[in-house]
Structure formats: C-alpha cells, structure tokens
SEDREN-802937 format. One record per residue (C-alpha): residue number from 1; x, z, y. Coordinates in steps of 0.05 Angstrom, whole numbers, plus 5000, padded with zeros to 4 digits. Each point is the difference from the previous one (the first is absolute). Layout:
BEGIN
nr;xx;zz;yy
NUM;X;Z;Y
...
//
This chain:
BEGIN
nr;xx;zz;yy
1;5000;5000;5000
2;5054;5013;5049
3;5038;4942;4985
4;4943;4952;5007
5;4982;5036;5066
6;5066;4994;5021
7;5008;4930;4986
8;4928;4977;5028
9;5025;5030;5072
10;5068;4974;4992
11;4965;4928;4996
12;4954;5007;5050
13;5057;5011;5048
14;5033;4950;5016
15;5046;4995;4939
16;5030;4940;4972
17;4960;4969;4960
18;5042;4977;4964
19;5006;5057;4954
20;4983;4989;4928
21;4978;5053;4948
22;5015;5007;4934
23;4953;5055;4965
24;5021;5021;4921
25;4975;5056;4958
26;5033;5028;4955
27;4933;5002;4949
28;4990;4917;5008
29;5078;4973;5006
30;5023;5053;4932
31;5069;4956;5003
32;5048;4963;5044
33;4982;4931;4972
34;4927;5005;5020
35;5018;5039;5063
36;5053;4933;5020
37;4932;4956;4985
38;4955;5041;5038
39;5057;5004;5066
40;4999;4923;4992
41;4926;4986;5003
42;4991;5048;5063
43;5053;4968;5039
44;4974;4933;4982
45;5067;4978;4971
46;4973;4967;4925
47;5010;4927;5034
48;5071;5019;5020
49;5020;5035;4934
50;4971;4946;4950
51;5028;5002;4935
52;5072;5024;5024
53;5035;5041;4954
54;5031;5066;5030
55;5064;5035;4967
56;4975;5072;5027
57;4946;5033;5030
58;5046;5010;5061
59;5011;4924;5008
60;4925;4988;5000
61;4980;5056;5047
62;5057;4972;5054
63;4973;4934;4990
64;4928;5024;5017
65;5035;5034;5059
66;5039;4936;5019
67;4937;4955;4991
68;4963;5038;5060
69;5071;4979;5049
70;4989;4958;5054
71;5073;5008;5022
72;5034;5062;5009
73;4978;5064;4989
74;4963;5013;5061
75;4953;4944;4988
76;4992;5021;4925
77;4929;5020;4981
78;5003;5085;4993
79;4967;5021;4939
80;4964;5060;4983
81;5000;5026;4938
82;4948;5060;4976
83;5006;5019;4920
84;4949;5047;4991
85;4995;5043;4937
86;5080;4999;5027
87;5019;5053;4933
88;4984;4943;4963
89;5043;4957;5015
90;5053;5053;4981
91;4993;4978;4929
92;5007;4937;5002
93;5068;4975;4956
94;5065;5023;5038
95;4956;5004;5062
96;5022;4932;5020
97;4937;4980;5054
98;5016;5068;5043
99;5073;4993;4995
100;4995;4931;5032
101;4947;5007;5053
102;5039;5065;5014
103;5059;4959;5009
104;4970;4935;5038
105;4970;5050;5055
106;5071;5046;5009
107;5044;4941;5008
108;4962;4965;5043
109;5001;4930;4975
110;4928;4995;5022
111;4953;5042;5037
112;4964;5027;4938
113;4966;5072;5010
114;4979;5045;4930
115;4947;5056;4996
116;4985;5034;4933
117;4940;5040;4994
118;4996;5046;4951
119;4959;5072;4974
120;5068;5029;4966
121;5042;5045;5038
122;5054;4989;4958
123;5010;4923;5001
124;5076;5003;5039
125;5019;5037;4935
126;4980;4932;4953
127;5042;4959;5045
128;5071;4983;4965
129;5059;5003;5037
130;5016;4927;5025
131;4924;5002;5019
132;4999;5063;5042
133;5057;4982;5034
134;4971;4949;5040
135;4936;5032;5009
136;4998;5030;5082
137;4961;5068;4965
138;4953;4995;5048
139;4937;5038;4983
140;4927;5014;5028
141;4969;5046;4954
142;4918;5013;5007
143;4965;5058;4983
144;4935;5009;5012
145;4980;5055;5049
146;4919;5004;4985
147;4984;5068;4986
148;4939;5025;4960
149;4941;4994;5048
150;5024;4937;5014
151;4989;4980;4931
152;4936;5024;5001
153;4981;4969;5052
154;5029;4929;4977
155;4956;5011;4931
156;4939;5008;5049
157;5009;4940;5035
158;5015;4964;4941
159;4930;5016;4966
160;4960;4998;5068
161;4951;4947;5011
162;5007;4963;5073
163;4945;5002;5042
164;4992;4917;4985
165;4974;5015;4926
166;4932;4968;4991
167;4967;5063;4971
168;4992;5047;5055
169;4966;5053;4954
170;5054;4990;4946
171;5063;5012;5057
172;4972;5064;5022
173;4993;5025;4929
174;5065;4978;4972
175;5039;5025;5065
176;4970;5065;4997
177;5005;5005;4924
178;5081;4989;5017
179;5010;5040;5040
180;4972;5064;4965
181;5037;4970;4948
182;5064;5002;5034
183;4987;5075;5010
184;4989;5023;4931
185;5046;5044;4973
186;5019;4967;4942
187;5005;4926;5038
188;5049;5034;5037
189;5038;5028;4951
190;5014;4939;4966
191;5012;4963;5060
192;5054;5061;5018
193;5035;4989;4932
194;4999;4919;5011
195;5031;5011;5066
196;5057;5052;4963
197;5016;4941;4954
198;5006;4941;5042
199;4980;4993;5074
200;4993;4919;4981
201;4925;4978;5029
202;5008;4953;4945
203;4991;5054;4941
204;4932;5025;5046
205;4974;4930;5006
206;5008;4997;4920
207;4958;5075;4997
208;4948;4978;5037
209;4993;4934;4978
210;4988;5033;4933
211;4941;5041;5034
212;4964;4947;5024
213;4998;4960;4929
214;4959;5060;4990
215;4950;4986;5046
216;4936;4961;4979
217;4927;4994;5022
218;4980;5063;4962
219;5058;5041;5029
220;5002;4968;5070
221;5055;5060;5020
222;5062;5021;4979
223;5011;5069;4966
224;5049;5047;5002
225;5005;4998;4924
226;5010;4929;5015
227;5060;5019;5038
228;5030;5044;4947
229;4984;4957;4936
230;5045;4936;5035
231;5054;5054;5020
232;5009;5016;4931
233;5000;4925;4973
234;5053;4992;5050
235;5034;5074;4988
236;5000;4989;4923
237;5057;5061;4990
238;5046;4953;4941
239;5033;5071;4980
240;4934;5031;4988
241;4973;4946;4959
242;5073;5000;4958
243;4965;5076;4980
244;4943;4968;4972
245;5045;4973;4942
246;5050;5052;4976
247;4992;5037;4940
248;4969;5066;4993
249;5070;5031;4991
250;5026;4974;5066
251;4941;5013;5039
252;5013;5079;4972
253;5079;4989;5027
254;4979;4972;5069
255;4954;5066;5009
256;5049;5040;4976
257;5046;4976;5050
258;4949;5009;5057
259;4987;5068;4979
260;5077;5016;5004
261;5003;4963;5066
262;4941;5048;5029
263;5047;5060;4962
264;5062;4978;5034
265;4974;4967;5068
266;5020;4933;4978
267;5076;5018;4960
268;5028;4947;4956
269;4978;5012;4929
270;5030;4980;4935
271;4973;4979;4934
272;5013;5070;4971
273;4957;5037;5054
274;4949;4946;4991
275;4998;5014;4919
276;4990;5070;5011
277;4952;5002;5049
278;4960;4955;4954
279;5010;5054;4948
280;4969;5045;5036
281;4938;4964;5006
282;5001;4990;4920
283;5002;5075;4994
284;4943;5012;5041
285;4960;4955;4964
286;5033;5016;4933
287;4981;4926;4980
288;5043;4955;4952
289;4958;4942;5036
290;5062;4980;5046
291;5059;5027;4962
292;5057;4953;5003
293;5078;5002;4975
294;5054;5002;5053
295;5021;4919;4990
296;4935;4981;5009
297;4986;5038;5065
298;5074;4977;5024
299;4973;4921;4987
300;4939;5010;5043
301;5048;5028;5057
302;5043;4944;4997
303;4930;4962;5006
304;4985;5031;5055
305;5064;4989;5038
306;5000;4924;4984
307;4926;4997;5027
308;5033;5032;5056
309;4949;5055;5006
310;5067;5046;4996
311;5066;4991;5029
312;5066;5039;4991
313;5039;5033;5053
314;5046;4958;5047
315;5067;5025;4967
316;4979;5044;4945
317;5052;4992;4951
318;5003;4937;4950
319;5032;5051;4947
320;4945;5048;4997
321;4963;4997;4935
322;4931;4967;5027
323;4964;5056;4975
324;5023;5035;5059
325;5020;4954;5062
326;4955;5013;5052
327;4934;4949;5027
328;4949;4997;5050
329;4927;4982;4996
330;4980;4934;5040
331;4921;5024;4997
332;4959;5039;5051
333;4949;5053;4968
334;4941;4964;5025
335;5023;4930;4963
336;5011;5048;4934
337;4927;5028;5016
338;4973;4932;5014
339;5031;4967;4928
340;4976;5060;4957
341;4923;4990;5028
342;5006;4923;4980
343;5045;5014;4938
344;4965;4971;4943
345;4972;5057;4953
346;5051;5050;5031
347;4983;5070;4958
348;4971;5055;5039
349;5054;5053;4987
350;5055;4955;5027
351;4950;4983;5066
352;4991;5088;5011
353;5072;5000;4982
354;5021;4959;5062
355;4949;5030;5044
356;5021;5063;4995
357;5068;4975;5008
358;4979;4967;5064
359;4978;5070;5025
//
C-alpha cells in the first residue's frame, strides 16, 4: 500500500515518464528462468531478444538493460524493479536474480532502482555473502499501530450497511443488531484474542466473512455464537487435537507431568518423576487396568518427545541415562482439559484424576 501510494504521487508530479516498472512475486516467478521471461515481457523486449541464446543470466539481464539505451547512460530508460514476496526469491538456486540486480543498481551501469517487500524480519540473514555485499541495507520496517478499539471499530464498519442499501427496514435492523453485537462479551473476547495473534485486517476480514455465510433469510442477523463457532474453525489448537490420538498410557504421562508442573511451579521433570507420579495414581485406584512395565512406559515418552508434546532441556546432558535427563511440557492446562473432554471413550477415573490435578 505504501509503495503504490508512493509511486501514484511520484507520477503525478512531474516525473519522467519515462520510468518503467518491473513488478515480480516471489509466489508467480518460483525461479530465475521464469523471472528473466517475466522481466522481458514487462519491458517489452521479446522482439529484441528473439531466439538469442544467452551464456548467463547476467549476460541476458545487461542485455535487457542495454536494449532500453538510447546513448549513454543518462538517456538510458531507469527501471524499477519491485519483487514482492522478496524472501522468496532468497531460495532461488545460488541466488543468482538478486545477486545481479543487486549488482546492475550498485555499479551504476544503468539507472536501475530495487525494492523488496517482504513479512520476514529476518530476510538480511538469507542473503549469502557476495549478495549482501552489494545490497545498500536500507530498510523501512512497518508495524501496525491500530490498537484494540480500533479494531473494533474497523469490524463495525466492515459489517455496517450504508445508508444507500435498498431495504431501509433491513439497514436499521442489521446495524443495530451489530452493534450490540460488537458489545457482547464474548464477541469481544474473541476479537481481543484475534488481535493478540495477528493485528493483520486480513485474518478479521477472513472471521467475519465466515459469519456472514451464516446468515440466511431465517436468521437475517448475525449471532454471537456465530462469532465464536468461525473463531474456532479458524483457532483449530493442532496440539490439542494431537491429544485426541495418543494412547491411554500417554495421556496418563502428560497428566502426570501437569500435576508435577502445578507441584513444582513449572520445574523440568524427568521420566522417573513422571513414572512415579503415575504410580501414585495406580495405588489410589489399586487397579491392574493401566499397569505397564518400565520399557513400555519409556517408548510412549520417547513418543511423546517425537510428537513434540515434550522437549528436553537446552543443555541437559547427552550422557545422562534418558530415564533421567530433564523435559518440559509444550501444553497449557486448558488444551490438556480441552483434549480429555473430546478424548474418545476417555475412562472416568483418569478424567477425576486430572481434575483434581488441575486443582
């Protein structure tokens, strides 16, 4: 948006119009070949090129470059180039379309201008050497600065009805209907916990497009239950729903290991606290139900840890036996809660057994 502002006043000034742009994403042009094609078709060059054969990519970008010459370079056409979806292009093989548009526009051989636009902070750190050398690490970062009741706000006005709809009786419905709706507790709530994730309007538009499929002749309105159901299609927790198919066994370790992390206020645990604390539970029960040997309950914690429901300890020791090196757990209590209500047939000793852990 700011680059197409930007551009839209810089030719409405009096700028030369001579300018020519050259727009690639990174999505669309997935190599250099295709991106070479695409450069050629938007500087209307395919008469020029033909069927000439090029020994490099470098050859064929300068004679592109050399095509839009009228003399020297001051009279040369200046080219702008904008690769969006700029991490992209990163991947491409030895990075050979950055490193020489990177190289056209620092030596000066023509006046050629580069903008990458990209959503990963990181990008500089994908660039290899040669390439980052001749980049000018010049950066604009955005972030956006809306705050809450300003996304509020924007999911009113995206649901109102203007004053121009046809139905007069409908509007006034529908507008008042959103904007109690927009007060409700729960609306909020999930609106609050959209805006905590991402602060992208894009990720809103998708929320309440999924409200309004909702809406039909016999439910003129949307609902706050509305609101939530589409919140949790787009919310779908993948950790939680990895609960849904462990074993009995492991589902017993993972509440074990919550129940030591409400003991301990979150400690690293290892396997051997985990066992016992599971023993304890088959005592009070006194059942032979879940009784397990030692290698088997060591297999489902290795399960566990590849799922990566469990992790071990930054540095704890590669030589301790793995009985006893230390994890975490990756799961919040209310994710554990949530899985054992959906968990398929889940006995109801095991469901008191982690309430009562829960406190």
């Amino acid at each position: 948006m700011l680059i197409k502002s930007v551009l839209k006043e810089l030719l409405e000034e009096d700028l030369d119009q001579t300018l020519m742009q050259v727009h690639l994403n990174g999505l669309l042009q997935t190599d250099d070949k295709i991106a070479l094609k695409e450069i050629t078709r938007q500087l209307h060059l395919e008469n020029v090129v033909g069927d000439k054969v090029f020994g490099s990519f470098a050859e064929n970008l300068a004679f592109l470059l050399e095509a839009l010459k009228k003399g020297d370079r001051s009279s040369s056409r200046p080219v702008l180039f904008l690769l969006d979806e700029f991490d992209l292009f990163v991947h491409h093989k030895n990075q050979t379309l950055l490193y020489n548009l990177f190289d056209v526009s620092q030596s000066a051989q023509a006046p050629v201008a580069v903008v990458g636009l990209t959503c990963r902070l990181d990008v500089l750190e994908l660039l290899e050497k040669r390439v980052k050398s001749r980049f000018s690490h010049r950066q604009i970062h955005l972030f956006s600065g809306a705050t809450f009741s300003d996304y509020v706000e924007r999911a009113q006005r995206q649901l109102w009805l203007p004053a121009t709809f046809p139905d007069q009786r409908f509007t006034r419905e529908w507008n008042s209907s959103v904007k109690a709706l927009c007060k409700d507790k729960s609306v909020v709530d999930v609106l609050q916990r959209h805006f905590n994730s991402s602060k992208d309007f894009r990720s809103l538009h998708m929320l309440l497009m999924l409200c309004l499929s909702r809406v039909s002749v016999d439910k003129p309105s949307i609902k706050a239950a509305d609101v939530l159901e589409a919140s949790r299609g787009l919310f779908s927790d993948s950790k939680a729903n990895m609960l849904h198919g462990l074993s009995i066994l492991e589902l017993c370790l993972i509440i074990s290991m919550k129940h030591l992390n409400h003991l301990y206020h979150g400690e690293p645990f290892n396997l051997q606290m985990v066992h016992n604390e599971f023993k304890k539970f088959l005592q009070r029960k006194s059942s032979s139900l879940y009784h397990f040997e030692q290698p088997v309950v060591l297999k489902a914690f290795e399960h566990l840890q590849q799922l990566e429901l469990i992790r071990p300890l930054d540095g704890s020791g590669a030589h301790t036996q793995r009985e006893f090196q230390l994890m975490r757990l990756l799961l919040d209590t209310s994710q554990i809660m949530e899985a054992l209500q959906k968990y398929p047939q889940c006995p109801t000793d095991i469901k008191q057994w982690a309430m009562s852990a829960f406190g």
